[in-house]
N, C-alpha and C positions, 0 to 999 in steps of 0.2 A: 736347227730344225725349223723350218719354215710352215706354216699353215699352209695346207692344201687346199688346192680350188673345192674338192670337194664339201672339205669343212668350211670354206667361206660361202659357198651356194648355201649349205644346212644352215649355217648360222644367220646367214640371210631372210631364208626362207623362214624361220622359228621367228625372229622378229616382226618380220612385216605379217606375221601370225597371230599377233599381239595387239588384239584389237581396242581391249579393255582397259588401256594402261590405268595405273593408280591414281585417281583423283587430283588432279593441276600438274601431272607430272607429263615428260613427252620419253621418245624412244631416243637415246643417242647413244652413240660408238664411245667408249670411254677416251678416247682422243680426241673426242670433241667435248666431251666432259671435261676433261683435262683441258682444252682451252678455254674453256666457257670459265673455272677456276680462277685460271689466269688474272681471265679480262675482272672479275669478280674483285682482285686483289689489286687492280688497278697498275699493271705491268707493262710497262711500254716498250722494252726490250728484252729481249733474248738472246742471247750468243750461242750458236751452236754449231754444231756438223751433223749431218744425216747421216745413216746408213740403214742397214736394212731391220734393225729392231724398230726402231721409229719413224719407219715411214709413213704409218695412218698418224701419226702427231702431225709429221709434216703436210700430210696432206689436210687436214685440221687446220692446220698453220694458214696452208693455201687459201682456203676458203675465206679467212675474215681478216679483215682490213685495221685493227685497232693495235695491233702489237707486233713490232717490227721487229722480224727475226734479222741477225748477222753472222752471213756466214765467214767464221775465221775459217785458219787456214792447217790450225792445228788444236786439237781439242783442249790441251795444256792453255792456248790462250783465248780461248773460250769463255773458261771458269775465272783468268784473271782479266780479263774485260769486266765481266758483271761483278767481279770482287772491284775491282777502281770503282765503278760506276759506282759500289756499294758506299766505298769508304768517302765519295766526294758528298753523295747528297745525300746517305743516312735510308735511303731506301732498302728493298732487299732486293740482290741482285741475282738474277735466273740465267741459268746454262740450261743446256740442255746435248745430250752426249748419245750415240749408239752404244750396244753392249760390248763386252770383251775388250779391244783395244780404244775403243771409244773410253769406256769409263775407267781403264789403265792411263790411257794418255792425262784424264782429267785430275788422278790422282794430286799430283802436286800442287796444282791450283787450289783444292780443297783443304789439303794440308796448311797451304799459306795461309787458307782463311779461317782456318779452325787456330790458329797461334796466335794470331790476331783478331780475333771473334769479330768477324766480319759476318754480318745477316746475310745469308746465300740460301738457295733452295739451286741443287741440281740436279734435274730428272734426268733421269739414265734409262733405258733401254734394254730389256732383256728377254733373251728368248721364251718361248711360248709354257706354260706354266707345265706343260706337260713334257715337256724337254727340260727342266730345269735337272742338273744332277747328274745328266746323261753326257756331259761331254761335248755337247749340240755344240755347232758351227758359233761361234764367235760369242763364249759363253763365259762370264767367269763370276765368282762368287761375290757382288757386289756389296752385298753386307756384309758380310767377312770382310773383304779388303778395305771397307773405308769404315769400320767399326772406330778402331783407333782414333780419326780424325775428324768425326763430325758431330754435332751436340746431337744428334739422331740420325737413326733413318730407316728406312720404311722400303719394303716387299710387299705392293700391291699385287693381290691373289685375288680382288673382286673387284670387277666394274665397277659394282655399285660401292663401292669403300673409297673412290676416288674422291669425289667430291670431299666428304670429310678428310681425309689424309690430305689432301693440299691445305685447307682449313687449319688443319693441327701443324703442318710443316711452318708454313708461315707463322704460325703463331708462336712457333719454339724459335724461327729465327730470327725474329726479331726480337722478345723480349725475354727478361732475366740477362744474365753474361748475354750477347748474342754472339751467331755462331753458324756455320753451315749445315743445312738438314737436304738429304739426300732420300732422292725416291723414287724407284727403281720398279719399271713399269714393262711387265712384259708382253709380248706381240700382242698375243691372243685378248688379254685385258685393253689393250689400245682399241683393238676391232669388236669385242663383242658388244651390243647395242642394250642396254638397260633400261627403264624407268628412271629420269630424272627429274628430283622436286624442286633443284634449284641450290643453290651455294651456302651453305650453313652463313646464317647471321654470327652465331657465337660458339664458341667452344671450350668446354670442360675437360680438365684431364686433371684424373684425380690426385696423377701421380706428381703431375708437374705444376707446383703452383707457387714460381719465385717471389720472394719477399720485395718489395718496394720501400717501402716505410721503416727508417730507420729507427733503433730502441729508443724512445725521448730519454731515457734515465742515463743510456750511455752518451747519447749526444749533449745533453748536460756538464755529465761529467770530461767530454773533450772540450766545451767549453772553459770550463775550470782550469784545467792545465793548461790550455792556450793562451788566455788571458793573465796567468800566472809566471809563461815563460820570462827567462831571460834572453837566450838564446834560439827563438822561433826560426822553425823552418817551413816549408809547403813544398811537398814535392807529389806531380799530379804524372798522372799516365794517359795510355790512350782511352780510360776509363770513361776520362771525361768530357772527349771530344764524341765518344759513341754514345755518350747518355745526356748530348747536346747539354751540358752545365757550364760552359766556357763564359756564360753572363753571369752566372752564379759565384765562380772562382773568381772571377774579375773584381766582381763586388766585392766577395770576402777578402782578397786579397789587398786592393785599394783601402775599406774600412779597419784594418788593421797595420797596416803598412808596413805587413813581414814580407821579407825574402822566399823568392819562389823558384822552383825550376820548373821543368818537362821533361820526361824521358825522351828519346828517341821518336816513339810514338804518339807521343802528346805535346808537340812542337804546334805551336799556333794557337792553346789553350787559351794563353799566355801571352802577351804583344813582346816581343822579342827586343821590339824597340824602346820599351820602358825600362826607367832603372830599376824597381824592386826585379826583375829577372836576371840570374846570375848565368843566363845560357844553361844549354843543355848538360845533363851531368853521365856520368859512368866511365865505361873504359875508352872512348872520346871525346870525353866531357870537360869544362873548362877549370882550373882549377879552383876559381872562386864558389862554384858548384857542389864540384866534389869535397873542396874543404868546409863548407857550410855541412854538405851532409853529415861528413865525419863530425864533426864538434858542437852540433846543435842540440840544445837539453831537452827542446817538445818538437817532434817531427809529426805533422801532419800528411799522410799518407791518403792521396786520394786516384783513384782507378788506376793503379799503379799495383807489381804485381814484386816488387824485390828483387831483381829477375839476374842471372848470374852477371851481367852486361852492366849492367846498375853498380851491385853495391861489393862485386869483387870480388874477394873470399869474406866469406858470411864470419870467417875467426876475427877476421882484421875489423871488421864490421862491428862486431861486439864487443871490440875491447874499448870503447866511451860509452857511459852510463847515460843514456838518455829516454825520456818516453814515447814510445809508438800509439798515436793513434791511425787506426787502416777503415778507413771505407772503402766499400766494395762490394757491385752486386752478387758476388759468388765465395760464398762461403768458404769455399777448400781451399781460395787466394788467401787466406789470410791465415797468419802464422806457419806458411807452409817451407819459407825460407827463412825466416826473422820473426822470432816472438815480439808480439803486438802489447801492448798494456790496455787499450781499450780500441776492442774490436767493435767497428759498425760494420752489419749489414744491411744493404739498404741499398734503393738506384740514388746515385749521385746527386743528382740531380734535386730531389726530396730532401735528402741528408743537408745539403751545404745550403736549402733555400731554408730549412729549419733552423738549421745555427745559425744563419745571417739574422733571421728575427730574434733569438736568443740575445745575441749579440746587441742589436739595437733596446731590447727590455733590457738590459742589463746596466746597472751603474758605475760598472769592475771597467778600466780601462787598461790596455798592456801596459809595463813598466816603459817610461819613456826614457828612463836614463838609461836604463839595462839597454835598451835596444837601441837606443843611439851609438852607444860600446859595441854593439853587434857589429850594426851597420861600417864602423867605424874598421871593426877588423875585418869583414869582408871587402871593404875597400881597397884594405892592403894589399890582399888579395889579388883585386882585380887590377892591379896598379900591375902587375908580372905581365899583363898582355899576352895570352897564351897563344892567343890564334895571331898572331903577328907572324909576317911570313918574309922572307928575301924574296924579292920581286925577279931578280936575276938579270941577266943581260936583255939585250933586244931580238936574241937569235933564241931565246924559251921563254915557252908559253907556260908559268905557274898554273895549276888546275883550278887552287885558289883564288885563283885573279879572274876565272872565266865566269866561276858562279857568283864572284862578288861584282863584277863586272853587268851580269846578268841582273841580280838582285837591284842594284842602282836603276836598272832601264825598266823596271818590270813592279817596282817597290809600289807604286802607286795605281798600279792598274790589277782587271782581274784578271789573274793569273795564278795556273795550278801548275805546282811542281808534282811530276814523279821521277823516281829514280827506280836505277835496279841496284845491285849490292856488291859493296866492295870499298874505293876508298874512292871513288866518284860519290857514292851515297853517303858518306861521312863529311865529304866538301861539303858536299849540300845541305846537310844537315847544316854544319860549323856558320858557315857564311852565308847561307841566304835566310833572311831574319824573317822568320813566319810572324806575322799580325794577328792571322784572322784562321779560323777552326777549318778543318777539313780540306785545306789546301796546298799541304804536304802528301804525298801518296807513296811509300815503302813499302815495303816487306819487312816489318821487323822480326820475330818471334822465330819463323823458320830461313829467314835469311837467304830466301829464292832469287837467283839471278833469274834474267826473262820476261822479269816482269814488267819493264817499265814501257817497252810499246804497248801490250795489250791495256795498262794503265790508262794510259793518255789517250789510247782511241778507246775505249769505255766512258771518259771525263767528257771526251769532244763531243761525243754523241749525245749525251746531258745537257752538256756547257757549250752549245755553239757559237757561242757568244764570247767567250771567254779567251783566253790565251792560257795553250796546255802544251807546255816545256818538258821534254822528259831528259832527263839527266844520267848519263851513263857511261859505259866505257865499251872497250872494243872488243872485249870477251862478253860481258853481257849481253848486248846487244845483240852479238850472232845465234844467241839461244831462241830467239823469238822476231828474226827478222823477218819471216817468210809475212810479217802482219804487215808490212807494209803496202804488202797488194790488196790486206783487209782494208787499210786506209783509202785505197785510191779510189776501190768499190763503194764505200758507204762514206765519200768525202768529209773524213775526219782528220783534216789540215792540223797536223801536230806539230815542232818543232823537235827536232830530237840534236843534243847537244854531246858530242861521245868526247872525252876528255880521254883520249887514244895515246895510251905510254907505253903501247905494245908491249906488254905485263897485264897477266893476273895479276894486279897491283896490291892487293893488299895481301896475296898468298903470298908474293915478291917479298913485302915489306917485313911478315912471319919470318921468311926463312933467311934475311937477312939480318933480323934480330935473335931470333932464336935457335937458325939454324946453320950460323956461321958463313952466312952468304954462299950456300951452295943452294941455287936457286934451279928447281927438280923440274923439269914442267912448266915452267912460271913465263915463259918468255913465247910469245905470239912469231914463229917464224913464216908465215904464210898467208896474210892478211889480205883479204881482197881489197881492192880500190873503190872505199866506199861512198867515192862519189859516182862513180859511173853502174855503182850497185843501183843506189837512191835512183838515177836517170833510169835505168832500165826498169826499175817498179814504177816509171810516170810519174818521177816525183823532183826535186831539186836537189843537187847535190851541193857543197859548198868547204873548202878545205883550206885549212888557218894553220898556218906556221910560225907566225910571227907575233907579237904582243900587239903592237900596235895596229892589227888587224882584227882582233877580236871584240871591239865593238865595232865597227863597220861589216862584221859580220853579221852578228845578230841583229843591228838597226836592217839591213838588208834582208833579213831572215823575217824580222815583225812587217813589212812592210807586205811581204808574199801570205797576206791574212788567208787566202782561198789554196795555198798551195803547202804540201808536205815537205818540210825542209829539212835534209841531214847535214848537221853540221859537226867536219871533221878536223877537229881539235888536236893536234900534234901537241900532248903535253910533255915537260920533263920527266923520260921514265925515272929518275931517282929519289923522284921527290915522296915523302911519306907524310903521313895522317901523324899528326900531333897536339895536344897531348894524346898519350895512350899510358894505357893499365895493362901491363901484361899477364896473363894467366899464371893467377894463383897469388895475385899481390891485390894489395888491400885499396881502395880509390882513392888513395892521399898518394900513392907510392907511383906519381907519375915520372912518365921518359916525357920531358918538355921540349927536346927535340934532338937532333946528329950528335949533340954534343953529349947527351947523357948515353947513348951506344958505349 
């Protein structure tokens, strides 16, 4: 249901009727409220698509010059542009969607970012408040459907509620867990003109008021058994790369000179390149990782969530007696899969800066013999070489060899990985050694293919400066290709490397292990030619068969700094992710490679 001219002349005329507005306030269209917000929170992009719920935003939009809207090309990668954007530079990242298929399409993006509490705000669009209910032209229950998936969200019913409600949205999505907050702005609220005094300085909510400040009594007492350990562990999540403590962990972990990992999401916490890190751990994890976690007496657990992918089956889990300490700013993470023995809540960040001074008052040093014995058996360990790989002939290209191949050329400059999901994103993870915070970009938590162009052109647009690699395969990729014509529009020169084994490659490698090699679906019979794809979106195309092509590939590919380059990677479709944890076995109980099938 659309506003009638009718109702826009009344609503017109009633405003510019309003002679006496309130004292330092002026007249505006709650869409220009709503940008005035914006600019208020200091926003410099937007990712959206128009349509007809949002078009006085857009026209809002048109008017002022401080925040650059991008139009993608599908609403899906709208939300995961400003989700990248979000996770590269710690900002909060804004979509913006029409109603009905608009904020249907957006669904998944939000989901991604609600499993990995990524700061997002995305305004949605919805028919005129007096249509709501009625079935009206391109209408659907946007709080109801994204209830499930976002740390809030909000049915703006009054103009003048705007102003605050963006005030309170940002303020939920960026601090405590953070997380996506959704707010949902119908026609008539967009156009009708209010009294405005200006952008809330601050905001109370009585309901919501997360804890920062960790308990001194219990951080004490994590002191004590830390220092106590024999067998010390550290294993951090993407906790810590969102509550920016990666100088924090560094310190504590250097002043103590325990063993550490990262999960999945918390790769780059961590220098990848130092010895105390035993690489990443879980059900791709290496086994000096996964066996440290099994057998360590005091596990330090910090923004890290236990998570099925981690620690396997939680029975196998518990059969070594050892103590949990969990930091963490959300409550309900802790003890939710693994009872804790001393629970912090607290931001990270606070937590780990107060035990580091703990630590330095203190005259208690770790056992040095004990932990040399650690060190000692974790070496053993690592002496197995898990990620060692057969190189093959000179007729196949290892997937393994592209991204370590990459890492070597890329190790020392700025450069952002993203991936989308599968056993392209497990290479990547495995062999490209993250240094530094915020420059791995995945999907972990719900495991979205799709995602890795809108990634990288969300980063590039931040980071133009930068080199932003997206790493993928040839099923992912065609989920969210159409972005490439996003890229050519708002010149965000990405490098996109597809590691193409014409296989859903890790459904492949399932149903080879588990499902007796009858492989259902799993095999790409009709694959475009995506180098002449790439050329026809005005972009480079580039196609590697061979081994000894694969770095004159990509030195060719960094060279094209101003140009979008796809590069298609013919890898070994047989080749599988190793180590792996199969469902329902315990993270010690790994397949180390063809030979344990």
């Amino acid at each position: 249901m659309e506003i009638s001219k009718a109702e826009i002349s009344s609503a017109a005329a009633a405003s510019q009727g309003n002679t006496s507005p309130a004292s330092g306030s002026q007249d505006l269209m709650g869409a220009e409220i709503l940008i005035k917000s914006l600019q208020a929170e200091n926003v410099q992009y937007i990712w959206g698509y128009p349509g007809g719920a949002v078009l006085y935003i857009y026209d809002a939009l048109y008017k002022q010059d401080t925040i650059q809207h991008v139009l993608v090309r599908h609403e899906q990668a709208a939300v995961h542009a400003a989700d990248g954007y979000a996770r590269a530079t710690g900002e909060v990242g804004v979509a913006l969607v029409t109603s009905g298929p608009g904020l249907t399409n957006a669904v998944t993006g939000i989901a991604t970012a609600y499993m990995d509490s990524i700061p997002m705000v995305i305004i949605s669009g919805q028919v005129p408040t007096p249509a709501i209910g009625l079935d009206a032209f391109q209408e659907c229950d946007t709080v109801g459907i994204t209830r499930p998936i976002v740390k809030h969200n909000f049915l703006v019913k009054d103009a003048r509620d705007l102003a605050a409600t963006m005030k309170k949205a940002f303020h939920i999505a960026r601090t405590g867990r953070p997380g996506p907050v959704v707010v949902d702005v119908p026609k008539d609220v967009s156009f009708k003109k209010v009294p405005y005094t200006g952008y809330p300085q601050s905001v109370e909510m009585r309901s919501y008021n997360p804890v920062r400040k960790g308990h001194g009594g219990q951080i004490r007492k994590a002191l004590q058994l830390l220092l106590a350990a024999k067998r010390p562990y550290i294993y951090t999540g993407g906790g810590v790369l969102l509550g920016n403590a990666t100088n924090e962990l560094r310190t504590l972990v250097d002043m103590l000179g325990y063993p550490v990992t990262n999960t999945l999401m918390g790769l780059g916490a961590y220098p990848a390149s130092d010895r105390k890190f035993l690489g990443m751990l879980g059900m791709h994890g290496t086994i000096e990782a996964n066996n440290a976690m099994q057998n360590c007496d005091v596990l330090l657990a910090v923004g890290a969530r236990f998570d099925d992918r981690v620690i396997g089956n939680p029975k196998h889990f518990a059969q070594n007696d050892r103590k949990i300490i969990h930091v963490d700013i959300d409550p309900s993470s802790i003890s939710k899969r693994v009872k804790v023995d001393i629970p912090i809540v607290g931001d990270v960040k606070d937590v780990l800066t107060e035990l580091i001074s703990m630590i330095r008052e203190s005259s208690t040093r770790p056992d040095a013999g004990a932990l040399a014995a650690w060190w000692d058996t974790i070496e053993g360990w690592r002496k197995r070489e898990c990620l060692k790989y057969d190189m093959g002939g000179p007729d196949v290209i290892k997937p393994q060899y592209v991204v370590e191949t990459l890492w070597n050329m890329t190790k020392d400059a700025d450069t952002y990985i993203t991936s989308d999901v599968g056993q392209h994103q497990m290479w990547a993870a495995q062999y490209y050694r993250f240094d530094e915070p915020r420059r791995w970009i995945n999907s972990g938590g719900l495991g979205t293919m799709g995602v890795g162009i809108p990634y990288a052109m969300g980063i590039k647009l931040a980071k133009p400066q930068s080199e932003v690699f997206c790493i993928t395969g040839e099923g992912s990729v065609q989920m969210n290709i159409q972005e490439l014509s996003t890229c050519l529009q708002y010149n965000t020169p990405i490098k996109i490397c597809s590691l193409n084994n014409r296989y859903l490659g890790m459904v492949r490698q399932w149903q080879e292990i588990e499902y007796s090699g009858r492989y259902s679906h799993s095999y790409m019979d009709a694959l475009p030619n995506f180098v002449k794809l790439a050329e026809a979106y005005g972009h480079v195309g580039l196609l590697i068969e061979h081994p000894k092509d694969v770095e004159p590939a990509l030195r060719e590919a960094r060279k094209l700094k101003d140009r979008t380059v796809f590069l298609d990677f013919r890898t070994d479709p047989t080749e599988n992710v190793f180590p792996m944890v199969q469902a329902g076995k315990g993270i010690t109980e790994m397949l180390l490679g063809s030979e344990d099938l």
